[in-house]
C-alpha positions in Angstrom: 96.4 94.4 92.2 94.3 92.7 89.5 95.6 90.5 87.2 95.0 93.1 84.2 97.3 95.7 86.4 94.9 97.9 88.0 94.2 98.5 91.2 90.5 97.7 92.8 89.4 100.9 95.0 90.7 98.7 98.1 93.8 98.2 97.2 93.8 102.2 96.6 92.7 103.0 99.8 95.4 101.0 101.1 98.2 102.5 99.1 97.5 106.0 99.5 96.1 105.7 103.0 93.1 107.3 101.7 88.9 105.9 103.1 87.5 104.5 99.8 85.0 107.6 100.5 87.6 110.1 100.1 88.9 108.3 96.8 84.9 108.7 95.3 85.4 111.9 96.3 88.5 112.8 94.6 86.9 110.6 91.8 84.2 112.9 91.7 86.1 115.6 91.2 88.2 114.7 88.7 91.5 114.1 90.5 91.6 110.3 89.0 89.2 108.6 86.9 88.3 104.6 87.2 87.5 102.4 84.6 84.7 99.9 84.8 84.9 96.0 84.7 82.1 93.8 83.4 80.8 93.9 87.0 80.9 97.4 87.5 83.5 97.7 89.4 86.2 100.6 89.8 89.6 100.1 88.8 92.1 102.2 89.2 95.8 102.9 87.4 98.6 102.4 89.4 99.8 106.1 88.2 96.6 107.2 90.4 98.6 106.4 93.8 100.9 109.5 92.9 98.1 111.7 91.9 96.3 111.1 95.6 99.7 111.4 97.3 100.2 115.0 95.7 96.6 115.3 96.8 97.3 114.5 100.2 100.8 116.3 100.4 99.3 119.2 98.7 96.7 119.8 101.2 99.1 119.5 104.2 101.2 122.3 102.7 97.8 124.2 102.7 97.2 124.3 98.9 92.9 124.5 98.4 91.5 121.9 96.9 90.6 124.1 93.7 94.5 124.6 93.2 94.9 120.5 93.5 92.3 120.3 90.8 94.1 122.6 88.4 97.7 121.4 88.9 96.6 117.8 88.7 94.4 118.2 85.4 97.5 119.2 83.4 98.9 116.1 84.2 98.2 113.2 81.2 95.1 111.1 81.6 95.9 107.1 81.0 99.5 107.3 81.8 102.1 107.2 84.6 103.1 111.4 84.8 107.1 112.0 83.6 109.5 113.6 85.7 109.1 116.6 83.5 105.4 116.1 84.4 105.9 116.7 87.8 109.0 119.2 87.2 106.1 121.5 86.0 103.7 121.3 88.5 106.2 121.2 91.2 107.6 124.8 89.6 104.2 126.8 89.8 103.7 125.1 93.2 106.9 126.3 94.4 106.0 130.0 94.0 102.4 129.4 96.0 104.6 127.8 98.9 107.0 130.5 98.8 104.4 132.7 99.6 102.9 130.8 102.3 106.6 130.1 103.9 106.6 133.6 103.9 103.2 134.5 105.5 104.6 132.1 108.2 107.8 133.9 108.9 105.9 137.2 109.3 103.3 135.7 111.7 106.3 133.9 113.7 108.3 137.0 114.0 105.0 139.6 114.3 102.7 137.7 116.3 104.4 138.7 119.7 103.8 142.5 119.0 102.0 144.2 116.5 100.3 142.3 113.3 98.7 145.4 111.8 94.7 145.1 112.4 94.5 148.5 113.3 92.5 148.2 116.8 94.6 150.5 118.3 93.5 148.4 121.8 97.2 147.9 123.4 99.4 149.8 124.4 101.9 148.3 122.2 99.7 149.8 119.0 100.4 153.5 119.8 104.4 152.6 118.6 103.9 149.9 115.9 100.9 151.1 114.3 100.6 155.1 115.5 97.2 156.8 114.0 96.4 153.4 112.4 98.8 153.4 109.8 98.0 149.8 108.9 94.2 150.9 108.8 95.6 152.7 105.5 96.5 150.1 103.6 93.6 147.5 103.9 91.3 145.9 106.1 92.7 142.9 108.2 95.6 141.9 109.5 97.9 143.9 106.8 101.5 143.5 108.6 100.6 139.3 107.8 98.6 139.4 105.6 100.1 142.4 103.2 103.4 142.3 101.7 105.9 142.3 104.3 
């Protein structure tokens, strides 16, 4: 860390894990924003290491990169997020992991037998899906992918 309490783009990279490509790239696209020095180089606030590890988390809970983006960019800009910061985001998160944790359940217990495509090509199909009833309600996979 630099003497002024920033972090150099190194000492990011080492915090968060992260290449220093990946943190241009979130810099890029607005996830954290440096400051300059005199030489022109990137400085970072230490509040940035908990904005790339929601990043990082964030994506391994399967969150797109777009929702990152708008969760992150109500947090405040040039200072360390509350715990009613996060409180916030963590609430509206909650609801999009709900309904992955769901998703997940259906596929677990529907994967083995029928998951509603409609192809009709097993034998199986004639008793969970007879006539294509699944065809009915959507293209796809609808016993995942629709509401359970």
């Amino acid at each position: 860390m630099s003497a002024d309490g920033f972090l150099s783009i190194g000492d990011l990279a080492r915090r968060t894990g992260l290449s220093v490509s990946a943190i241009r790239f979130y810099e890029a696209r607005g996830l954290v924003r440096a400051v300059r020095t005199a030489g022109n180089q990137r400085r970072f606030l230490r509040s940035d290491i908990r904005r790339l590890s929601f990043a990082l988390i964030a994506q391994q809970l399967g969150l797109t990169l777009g929702e990152i983006e708008t969760e992150l960019a109500t947090l405040p800009q040039g200072r360390t997020p509350t715990r009613e910061d996060w409180r916030r985001i963590s609430a509206r998160v909650r609801g999009v992991l709900e309904a992955k944790i769901a998703m997940l359940e259906r596929t677990r217990d529907k994967l083995d037998d029928c998951i509603g495509c409609g192809c009709l090509s097993l034998e199986r199909c004639a008793l969970y899906n007879p006539d294509d009833r699944a065809g009915r309600a959507g293209p796809g996979p609808r016993y995942i992918l629709g509401p359970s």
